[in-house]
BAKE-514636 format. One record per residue (C-alpha): residue in one letter; residue number from 1; x, y, z; chain. Coordinates in Angstrom, 3 decimals, always signed. Layout:
N
 res   n        u        v        w chain
   A NUM        X        Y        Z     A
...
***
This chain:
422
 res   n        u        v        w chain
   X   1   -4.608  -14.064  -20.924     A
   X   2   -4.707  -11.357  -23.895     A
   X   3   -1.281  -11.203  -23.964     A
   X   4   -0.360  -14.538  -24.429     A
   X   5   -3.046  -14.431  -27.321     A
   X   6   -2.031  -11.484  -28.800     A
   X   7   +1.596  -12.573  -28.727     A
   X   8   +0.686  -15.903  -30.481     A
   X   9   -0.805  -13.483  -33.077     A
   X  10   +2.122  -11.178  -33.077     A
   X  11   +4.104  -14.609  -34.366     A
   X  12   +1.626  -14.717  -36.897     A
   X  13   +2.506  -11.822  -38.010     A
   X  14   -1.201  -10.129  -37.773     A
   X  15   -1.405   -6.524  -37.542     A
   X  16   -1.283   -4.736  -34.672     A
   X  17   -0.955   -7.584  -32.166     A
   X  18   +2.765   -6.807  -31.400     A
   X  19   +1.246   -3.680  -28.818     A
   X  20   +0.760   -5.997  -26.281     A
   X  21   +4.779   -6.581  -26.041     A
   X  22   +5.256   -2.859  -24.761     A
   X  23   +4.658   -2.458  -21.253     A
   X  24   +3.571   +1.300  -21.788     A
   X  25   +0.929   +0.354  -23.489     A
   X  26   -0.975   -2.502  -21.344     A
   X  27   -0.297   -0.611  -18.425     A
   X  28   -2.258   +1.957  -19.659     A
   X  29   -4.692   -0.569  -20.855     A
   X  30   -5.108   -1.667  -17.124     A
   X  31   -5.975   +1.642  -15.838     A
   X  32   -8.875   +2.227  -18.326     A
   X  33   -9.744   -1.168  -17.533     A
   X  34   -9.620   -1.151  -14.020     A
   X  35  -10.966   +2.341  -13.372     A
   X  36  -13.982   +1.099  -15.951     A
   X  37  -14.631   -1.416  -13.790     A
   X  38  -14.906   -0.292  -10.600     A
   X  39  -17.037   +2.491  -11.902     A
   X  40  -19.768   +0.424  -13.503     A
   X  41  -19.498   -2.659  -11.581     A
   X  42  -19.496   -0.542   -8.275     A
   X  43  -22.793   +1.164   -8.943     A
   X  44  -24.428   -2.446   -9.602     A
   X  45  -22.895   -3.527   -6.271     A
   X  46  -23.935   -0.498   -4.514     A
   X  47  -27.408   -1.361   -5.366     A
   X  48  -26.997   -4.850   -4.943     A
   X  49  -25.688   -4.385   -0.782     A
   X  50  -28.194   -2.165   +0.346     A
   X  51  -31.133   -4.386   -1.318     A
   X  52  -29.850   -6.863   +1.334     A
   X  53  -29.350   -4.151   +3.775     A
   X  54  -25.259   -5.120   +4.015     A
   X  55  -24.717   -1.670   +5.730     A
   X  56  -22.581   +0.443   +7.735     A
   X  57  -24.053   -0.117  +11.459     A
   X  58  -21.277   +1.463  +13.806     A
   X  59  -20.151   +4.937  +12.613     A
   X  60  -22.499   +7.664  +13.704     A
   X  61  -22.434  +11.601  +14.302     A
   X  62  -21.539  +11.128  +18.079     A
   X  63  -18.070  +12.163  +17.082     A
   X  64  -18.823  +14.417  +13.861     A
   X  65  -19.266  +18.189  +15.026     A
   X  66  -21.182  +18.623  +11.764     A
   X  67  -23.459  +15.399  +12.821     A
   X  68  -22.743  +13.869   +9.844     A
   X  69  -24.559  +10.481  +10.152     A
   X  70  -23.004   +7.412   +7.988     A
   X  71  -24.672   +4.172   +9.549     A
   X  72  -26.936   +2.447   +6.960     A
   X  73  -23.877   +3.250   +4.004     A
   X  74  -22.782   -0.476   +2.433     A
   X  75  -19.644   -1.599   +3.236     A
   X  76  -17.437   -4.131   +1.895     A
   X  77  -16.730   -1.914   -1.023     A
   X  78  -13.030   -2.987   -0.581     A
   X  79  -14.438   -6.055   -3.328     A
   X  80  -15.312   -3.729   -5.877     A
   X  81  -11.269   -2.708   -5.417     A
   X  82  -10.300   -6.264   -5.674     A
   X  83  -12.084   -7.122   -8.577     A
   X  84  -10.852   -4.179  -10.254     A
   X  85   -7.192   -5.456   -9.626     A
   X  86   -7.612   -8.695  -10.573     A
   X  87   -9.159   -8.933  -13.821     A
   X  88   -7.429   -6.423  -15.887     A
   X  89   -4.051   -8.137  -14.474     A
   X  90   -5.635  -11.966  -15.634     A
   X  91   -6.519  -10.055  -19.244     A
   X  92   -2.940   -8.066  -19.286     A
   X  93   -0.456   -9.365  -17.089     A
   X  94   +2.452  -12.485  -17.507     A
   X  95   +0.989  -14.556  -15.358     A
   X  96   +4.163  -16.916  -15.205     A
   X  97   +5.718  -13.624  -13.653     A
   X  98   +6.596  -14.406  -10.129     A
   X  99   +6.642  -11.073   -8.582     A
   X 100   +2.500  -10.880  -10.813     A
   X 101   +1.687  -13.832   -9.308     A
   X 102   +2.816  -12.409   -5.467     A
   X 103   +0.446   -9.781   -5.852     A
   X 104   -2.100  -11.619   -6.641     A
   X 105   -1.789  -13.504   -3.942     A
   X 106   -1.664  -10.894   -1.429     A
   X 107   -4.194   -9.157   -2.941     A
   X 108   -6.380  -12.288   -2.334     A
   X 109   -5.159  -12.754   +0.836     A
   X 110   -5.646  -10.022   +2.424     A
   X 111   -8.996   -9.109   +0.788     A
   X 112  -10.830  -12.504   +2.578     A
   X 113   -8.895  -11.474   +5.855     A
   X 114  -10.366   -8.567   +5.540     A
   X 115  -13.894   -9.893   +4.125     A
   X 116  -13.656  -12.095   +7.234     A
   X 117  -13.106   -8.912   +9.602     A
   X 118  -16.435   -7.158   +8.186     A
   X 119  -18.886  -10.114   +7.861     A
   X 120  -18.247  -11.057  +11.503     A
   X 121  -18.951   -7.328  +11.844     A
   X 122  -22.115   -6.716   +9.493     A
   X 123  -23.472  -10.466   +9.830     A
   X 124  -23.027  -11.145  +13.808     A
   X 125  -23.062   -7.405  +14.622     A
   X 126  -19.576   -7.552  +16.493     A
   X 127  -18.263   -4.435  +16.300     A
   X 128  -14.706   -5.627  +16.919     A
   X 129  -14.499   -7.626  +14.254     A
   X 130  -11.899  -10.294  +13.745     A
   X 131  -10.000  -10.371  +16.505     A
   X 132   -6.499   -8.952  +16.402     A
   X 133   -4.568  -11.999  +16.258     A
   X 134   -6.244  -13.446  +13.804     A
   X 135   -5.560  -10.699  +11.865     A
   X 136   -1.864  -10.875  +12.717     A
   X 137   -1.666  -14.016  +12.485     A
   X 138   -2.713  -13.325   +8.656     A
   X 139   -0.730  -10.599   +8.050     A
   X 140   +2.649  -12.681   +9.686     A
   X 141   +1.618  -15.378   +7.508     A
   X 142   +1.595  -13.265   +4.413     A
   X 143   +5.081  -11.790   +4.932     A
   X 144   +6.482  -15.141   +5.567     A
   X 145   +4.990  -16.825   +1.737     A
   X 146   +6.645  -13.504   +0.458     A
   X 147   +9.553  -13.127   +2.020     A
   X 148  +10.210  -17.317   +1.365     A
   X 149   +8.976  -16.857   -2.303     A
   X 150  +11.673  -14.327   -2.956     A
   X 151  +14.347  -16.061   -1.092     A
   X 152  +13.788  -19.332   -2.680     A
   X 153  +12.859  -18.640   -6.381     A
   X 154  +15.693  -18.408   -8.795     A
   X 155  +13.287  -15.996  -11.015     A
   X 156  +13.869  -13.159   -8.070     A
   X 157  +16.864  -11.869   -9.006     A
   X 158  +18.684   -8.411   -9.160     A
   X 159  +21.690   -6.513  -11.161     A
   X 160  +23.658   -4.266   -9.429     A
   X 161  +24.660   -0.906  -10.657     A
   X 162  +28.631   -0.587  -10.747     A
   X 163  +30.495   +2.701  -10.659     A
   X 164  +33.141   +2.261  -13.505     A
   X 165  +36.051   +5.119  -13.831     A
   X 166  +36.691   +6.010  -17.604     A
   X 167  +39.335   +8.521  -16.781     A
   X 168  +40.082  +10.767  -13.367     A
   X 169  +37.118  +12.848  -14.479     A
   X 170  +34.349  +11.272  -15.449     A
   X 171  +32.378   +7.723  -14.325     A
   X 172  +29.621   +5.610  -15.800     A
   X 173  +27.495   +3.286  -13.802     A
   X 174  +26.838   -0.289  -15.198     A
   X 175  +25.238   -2.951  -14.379     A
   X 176  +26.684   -6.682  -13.627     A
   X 177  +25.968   -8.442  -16.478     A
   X 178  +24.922  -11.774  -14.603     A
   X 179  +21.615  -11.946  -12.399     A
   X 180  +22.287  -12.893   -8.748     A
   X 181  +20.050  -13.534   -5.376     A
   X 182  +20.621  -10.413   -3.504     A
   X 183  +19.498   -9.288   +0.419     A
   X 184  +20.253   -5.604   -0.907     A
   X 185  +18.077   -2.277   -0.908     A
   X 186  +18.014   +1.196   -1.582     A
   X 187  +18.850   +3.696   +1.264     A
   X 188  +17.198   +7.272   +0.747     A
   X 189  +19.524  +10.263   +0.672     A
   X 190  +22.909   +8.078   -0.099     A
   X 191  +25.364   +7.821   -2.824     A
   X 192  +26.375   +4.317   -2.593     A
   X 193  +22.934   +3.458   -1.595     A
   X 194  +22.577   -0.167   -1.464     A
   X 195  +22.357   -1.927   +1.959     A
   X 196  +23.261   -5.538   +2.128     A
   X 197  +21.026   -7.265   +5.198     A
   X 198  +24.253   -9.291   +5.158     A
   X 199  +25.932   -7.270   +5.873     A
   X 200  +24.188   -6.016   +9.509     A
   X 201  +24.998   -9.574  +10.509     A
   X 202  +28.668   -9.863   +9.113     A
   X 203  +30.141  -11.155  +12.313     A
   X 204  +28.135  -14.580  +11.640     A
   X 205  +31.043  -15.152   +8.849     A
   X 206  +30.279  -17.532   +6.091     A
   X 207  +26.610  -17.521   +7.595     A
   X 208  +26.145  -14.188   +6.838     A
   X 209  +24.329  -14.397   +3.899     A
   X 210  +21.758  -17.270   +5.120     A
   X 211  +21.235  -14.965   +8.657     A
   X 212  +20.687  -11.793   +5.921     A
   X 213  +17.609  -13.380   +4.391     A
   X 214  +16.473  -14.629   +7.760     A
   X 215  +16.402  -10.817   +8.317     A
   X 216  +15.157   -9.952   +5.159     A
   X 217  +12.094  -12.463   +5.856     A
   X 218  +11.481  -10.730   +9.451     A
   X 219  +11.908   -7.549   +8.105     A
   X 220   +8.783   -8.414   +5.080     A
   X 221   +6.610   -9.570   +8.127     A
   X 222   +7.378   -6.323  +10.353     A
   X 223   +6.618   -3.769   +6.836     A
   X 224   +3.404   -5.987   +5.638     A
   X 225   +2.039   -6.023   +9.030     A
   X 226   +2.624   -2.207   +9.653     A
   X 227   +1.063   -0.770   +6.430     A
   X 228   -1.746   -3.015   +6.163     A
   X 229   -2.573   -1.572   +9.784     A
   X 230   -1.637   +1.891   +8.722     A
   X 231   -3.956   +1.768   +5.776     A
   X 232   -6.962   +0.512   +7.906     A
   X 233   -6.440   +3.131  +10.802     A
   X 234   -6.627   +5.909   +7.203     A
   X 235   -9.637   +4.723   +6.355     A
   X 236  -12.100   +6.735   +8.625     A
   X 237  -12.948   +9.607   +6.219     A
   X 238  -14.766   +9.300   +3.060     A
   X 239  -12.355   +9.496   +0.247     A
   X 240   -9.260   +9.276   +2.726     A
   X 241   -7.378   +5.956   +2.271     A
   X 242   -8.718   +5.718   -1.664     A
   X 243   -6.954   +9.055   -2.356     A
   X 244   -3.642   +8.555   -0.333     A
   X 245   -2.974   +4.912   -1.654     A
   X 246   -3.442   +5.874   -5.388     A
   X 247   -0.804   +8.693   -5.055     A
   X 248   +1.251   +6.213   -3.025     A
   X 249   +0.591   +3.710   -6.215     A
   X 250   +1.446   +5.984   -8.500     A
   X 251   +4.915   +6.984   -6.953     A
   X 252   +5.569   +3.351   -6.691     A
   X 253   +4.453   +2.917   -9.882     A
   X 254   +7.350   +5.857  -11.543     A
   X 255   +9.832   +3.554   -9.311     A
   X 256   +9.058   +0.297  -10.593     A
   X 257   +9.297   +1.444  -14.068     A
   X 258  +12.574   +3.303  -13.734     A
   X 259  +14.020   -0.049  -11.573     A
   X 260  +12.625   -2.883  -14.624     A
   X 261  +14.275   -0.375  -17.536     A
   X 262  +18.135   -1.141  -17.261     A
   X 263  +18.836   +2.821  -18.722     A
   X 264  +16.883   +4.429  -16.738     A
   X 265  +18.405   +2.247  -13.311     A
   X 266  +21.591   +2.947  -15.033     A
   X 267  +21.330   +6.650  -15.760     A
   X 268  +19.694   +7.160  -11.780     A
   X 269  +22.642   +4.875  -10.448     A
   X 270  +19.877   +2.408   -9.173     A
   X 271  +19.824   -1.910   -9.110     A
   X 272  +17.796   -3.322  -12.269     A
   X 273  +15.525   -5.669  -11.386     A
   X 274  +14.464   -7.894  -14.159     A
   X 275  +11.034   -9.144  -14.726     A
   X 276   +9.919   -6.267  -12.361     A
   X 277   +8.115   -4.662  -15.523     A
   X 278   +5.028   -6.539  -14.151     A
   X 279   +4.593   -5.076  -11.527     A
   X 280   +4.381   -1.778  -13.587     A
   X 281   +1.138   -3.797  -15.208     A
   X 282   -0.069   -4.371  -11.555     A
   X 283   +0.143   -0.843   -9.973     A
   X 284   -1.589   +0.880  -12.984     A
   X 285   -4.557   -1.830  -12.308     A
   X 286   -4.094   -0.529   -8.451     A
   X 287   -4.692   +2.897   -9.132     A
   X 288   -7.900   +2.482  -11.345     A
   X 289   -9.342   +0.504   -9.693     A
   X 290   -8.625   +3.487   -6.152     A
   X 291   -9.928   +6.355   -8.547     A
   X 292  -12.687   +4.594   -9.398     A
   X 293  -13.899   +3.799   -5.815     A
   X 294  -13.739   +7.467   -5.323     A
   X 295  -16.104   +8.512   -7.955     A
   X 296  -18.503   +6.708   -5.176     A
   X 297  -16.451   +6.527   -1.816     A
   X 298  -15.756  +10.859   -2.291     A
   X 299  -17.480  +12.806   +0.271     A
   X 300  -20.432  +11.585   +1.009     A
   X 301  -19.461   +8.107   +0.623     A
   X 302  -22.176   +5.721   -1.247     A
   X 303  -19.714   +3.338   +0.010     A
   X 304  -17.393   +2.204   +2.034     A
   X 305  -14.176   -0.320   +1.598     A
   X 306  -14.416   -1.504   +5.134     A
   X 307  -11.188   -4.127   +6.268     A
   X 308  -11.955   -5.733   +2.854     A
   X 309  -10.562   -2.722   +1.084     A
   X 310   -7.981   -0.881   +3.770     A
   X 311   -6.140   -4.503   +4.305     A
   X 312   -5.787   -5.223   +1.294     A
   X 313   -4.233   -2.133   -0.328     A
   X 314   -2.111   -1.507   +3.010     A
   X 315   -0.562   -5.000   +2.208     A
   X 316   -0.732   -4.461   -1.435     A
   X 317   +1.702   -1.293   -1.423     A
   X 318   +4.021   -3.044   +1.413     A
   X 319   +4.885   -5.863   -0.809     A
   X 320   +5.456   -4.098   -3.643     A
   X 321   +7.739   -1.657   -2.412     A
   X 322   +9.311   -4.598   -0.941     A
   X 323   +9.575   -6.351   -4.096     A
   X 324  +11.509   -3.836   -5.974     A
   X 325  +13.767   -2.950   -2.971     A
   X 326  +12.494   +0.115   -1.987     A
   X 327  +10.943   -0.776   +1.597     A
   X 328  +12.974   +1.481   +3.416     A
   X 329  +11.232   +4.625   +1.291     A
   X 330   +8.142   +3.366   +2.961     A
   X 331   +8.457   +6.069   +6.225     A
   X 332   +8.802   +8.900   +4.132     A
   X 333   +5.783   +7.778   +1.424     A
   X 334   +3.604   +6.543   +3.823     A
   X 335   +4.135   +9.058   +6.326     A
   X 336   +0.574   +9.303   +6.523     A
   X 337   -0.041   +5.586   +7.813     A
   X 338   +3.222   +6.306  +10.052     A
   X 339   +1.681   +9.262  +11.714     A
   X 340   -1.812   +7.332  +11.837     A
   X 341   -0.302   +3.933  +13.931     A
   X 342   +2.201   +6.237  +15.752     A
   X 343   -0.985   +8.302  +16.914     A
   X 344   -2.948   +5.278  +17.782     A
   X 345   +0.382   +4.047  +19.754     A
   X 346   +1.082   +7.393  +21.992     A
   X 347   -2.852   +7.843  +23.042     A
   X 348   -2.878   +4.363  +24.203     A
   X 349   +0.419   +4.184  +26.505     A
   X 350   -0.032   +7.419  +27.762     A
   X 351   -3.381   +6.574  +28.557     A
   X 352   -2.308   +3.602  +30.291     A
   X 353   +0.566   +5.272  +31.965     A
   X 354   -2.139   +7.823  +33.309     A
   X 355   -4.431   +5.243  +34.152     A
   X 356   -2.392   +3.287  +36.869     A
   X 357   -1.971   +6.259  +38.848     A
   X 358   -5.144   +7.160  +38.854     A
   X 359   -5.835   +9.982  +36.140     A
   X 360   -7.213  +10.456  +32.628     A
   X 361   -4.949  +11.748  +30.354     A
   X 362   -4.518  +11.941  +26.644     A
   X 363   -2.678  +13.318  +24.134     A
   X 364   -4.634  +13.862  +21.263     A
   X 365   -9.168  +14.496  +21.544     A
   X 366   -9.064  +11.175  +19.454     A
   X 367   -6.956   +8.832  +17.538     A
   X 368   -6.404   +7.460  +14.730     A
   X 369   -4.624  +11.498  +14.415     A
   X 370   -7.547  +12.256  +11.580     A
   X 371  -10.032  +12.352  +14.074     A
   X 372   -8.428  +14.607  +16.347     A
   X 373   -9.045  +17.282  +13.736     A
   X 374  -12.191  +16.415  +13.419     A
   X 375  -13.169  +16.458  +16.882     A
   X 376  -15.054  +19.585  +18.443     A
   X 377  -13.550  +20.964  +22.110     A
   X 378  -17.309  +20.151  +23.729     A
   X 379  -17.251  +16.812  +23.050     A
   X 380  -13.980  +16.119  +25.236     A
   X 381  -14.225  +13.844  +28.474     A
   X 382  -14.436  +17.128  +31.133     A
   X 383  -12.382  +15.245  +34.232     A
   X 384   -9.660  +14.066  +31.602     A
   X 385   -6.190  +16.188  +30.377     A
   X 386   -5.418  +16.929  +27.293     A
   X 387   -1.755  +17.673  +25.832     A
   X 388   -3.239  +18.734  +22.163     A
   X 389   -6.721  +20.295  +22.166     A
   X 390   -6.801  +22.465  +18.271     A
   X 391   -8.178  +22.657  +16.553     A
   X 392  -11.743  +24.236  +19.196     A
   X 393  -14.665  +23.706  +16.315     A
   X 394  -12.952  +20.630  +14.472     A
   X 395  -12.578  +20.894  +10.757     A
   X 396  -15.757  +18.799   +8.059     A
   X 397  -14.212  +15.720   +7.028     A
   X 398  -13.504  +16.960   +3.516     A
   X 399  -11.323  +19.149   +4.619     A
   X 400   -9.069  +16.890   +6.540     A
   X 401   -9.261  +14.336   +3.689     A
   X 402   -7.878  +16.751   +0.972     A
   X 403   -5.223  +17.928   +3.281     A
   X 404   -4.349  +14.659   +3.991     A
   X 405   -3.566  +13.996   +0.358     A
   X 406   -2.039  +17.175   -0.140     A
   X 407   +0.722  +16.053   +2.695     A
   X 408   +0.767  +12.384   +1.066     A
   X 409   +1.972  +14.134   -2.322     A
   X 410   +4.242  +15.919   -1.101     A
   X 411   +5.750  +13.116   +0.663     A
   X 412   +5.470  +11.209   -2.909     A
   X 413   +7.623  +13.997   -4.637     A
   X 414  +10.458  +13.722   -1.642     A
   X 415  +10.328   +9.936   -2.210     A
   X 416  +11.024  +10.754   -5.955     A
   X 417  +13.373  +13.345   -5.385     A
   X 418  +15.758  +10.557   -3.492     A
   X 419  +16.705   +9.080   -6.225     A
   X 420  +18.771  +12.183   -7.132     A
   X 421  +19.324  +13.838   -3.918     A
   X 422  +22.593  +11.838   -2.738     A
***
């Protein structure tokens, strides 16, 4: 809303106003904002949640070799996060932007799937929550008004970098000069690294293009669904999925910036994506608000996010990356949510493979894999194998959580790196 204000002023020619027309500078406005917000605003909640005793009732010390107790902690944080988003992108952002007003959306979304996950869990004291497929059902549903939205609005459109030879020696990528609707991404670790969905399907002929954003659509449902999930298995450790997702945010931040500035996409050989600026607007909003959760959600958590939170900032940094064609970086930035489903995957098949002929087995003391690091040797079932027992005494939770965003930036700077390392 400020910026269509301030740009009315700017035609007025008042002083000053025209600093709303650089995205640099409203993005950092948005962080300030955002972080401000969830700072203040989060204490008040804080106080507000356990006045009406909306607390934590499931997590105890049964599986905490420290017997660290956490029931009685609110939940729901995941709305001070939400709030934090939204308002400094209603104050900062084009809101006729169509890839702004997607993540709005999902941020909405996903934040009353979530909301709907914990109050069946705080209010009718069901600790399983929404079931599953309801929540799939949700996230499917999301992916689908996303991947539609970009298939059908003329606004979502791309330029693709063009290798031009000047002489036998030397070549300067260009961009097309007209927009077009494009099923292409970015491939990691590749020169030419655009893939056309298309083009997997080129033996449909002339109905390759149409089958391409079929698969482009199936392909948003598969990523939304699998890093939402990812980012709610993360959150088990104070401080854990805050800290990961705003050093995700900020890589895909540095990659929606260099993909909405046509020399920078030129100079790193990358497709320009008009209008993507935006989304620079929204991720800066993303990480405040995540660093300022932490200053309460940091070990020991005040608070915690609950499926309000993880949901909506797994889903949040899914359809962004999808946005500005980078979903395929996803494995390598979220490595951490990878490793965290994968984790939750092997324990239960193997369990189940064990199971119908007639033994307990395992592969890791506990899943999601942060646990199993957590996890002291005593507290394993005695009649049941074990392929990975280390860690014997089980690292504090602290620990864990700052080595888990230790790995997470690394993975960042090897996301980076791929844009040069062809």
């Amino acid at each position: 809303m400020l910026y269509y204000l301030f740009q009315y002023l700017d035609k007025i020619n008042v002083p000053g106003a025209g600093m709303f027309g650089y995205v640099s500078f409203r993005a950092l406005m948005a962080v300030i904002l955002s972080l401000l917000i969830s700072v203040f605003y989060g204490n008040r909640f804080i106080k507000y949640m356990k006045r009406k005793q909306i607390a934590e009732t499931q997590r105890d010390a049964s599986i905490d070799p420290f017997n660290v107790t956490k029931v009685g902690v609110p939940t729901m944080g995941g709305i001070i996060i939400i709030m934090a988003i939204i308002f400094p992108c209603l104050l900062l952002g084009k809101l006729h932007n169509i890839y702004m007003i997607l993540m709005m959306i999902t941020t909405i979304w996903l934040g009353l799937l979530g909301f709907l996950d914990d109050y069946i869990k705080v209010f009718h004291k069901d600790k399983e929550g929404l079931h599953g497929t309801f929540k799939v059902i949700g996230q499917v549903g999301l992916g689908l008004i996303v991947g539609l939205t970009l298939y059908f609005s003329p606004d979502v459109v791309i330029r693709e970098n063009i290798e031009v030879s000047r002489n036998k020696a030397e070549t300067e990528i260009v961009h097309a000069v007209q927009n077009q609707k494009s099923t292409k991404t970015t491939i990691p670790f590749f020169k030419n690294n655009n893939l056309d969905y298309a083009d997997l399907v080129g033996f449909m002929g002339k109905h390759a293009q149409s089958v391409g954003w079929i698969l482009f659509v199936l392909i948003t449902i598969f990523v939304v669904t699998a890093v939402s999930n990812g980012a709610n298995l993360n959150d088990g450790m104070d401080g854990m999925a805050a800290g990961n997702s705003a050093i995700i945010g900020a890589t895909l931040g540095i990659l929606a910036y260099v993909s909405s500035h046509i020399e920078y996409a030129r100079y790193l050989n990358i497709m320009f994506i008009p209008g993507s600026e935006e989304m620079v607007i929204f991720i800066c909003a993303f990480i405040g608000a995540l660093i300022g959760f932490l200053w309460y959600n940091a070990f020991p958590a005040q608070i915690f996010m609950g499926d309000t939170g993880s949901l909506t900032i797994g889903g949040i940094i899914a359809v962004f990356a999808i946005i500005i064609h980078k979903e395929l970086l996803i494995p390598i930035l979220c490595g951490i949510f990878l490793v965290e489903n994968l984790s939750v995957i092997m324990q239960v098949r193997y369990y189940q493979k064990g199971k119908r002929k007639g033994v307990k087995q395992r592969i890791f003391k506990r899943t999601p894999i942060h646990d199993h690091f957590r996890t002291h040797v005593s507290q394993l079932e005695k009649d049941c194998s074990y392929i990975f027992t280390g860690p014997s005494d089980g690292f504090h939770e602290s620990k864990i959580t700052v080595r888990f965003w230790i790995v997470t930036i690394i993975l960042a700077a090897i996301t980076i790196i791929t844009l040069k390392i062809r």
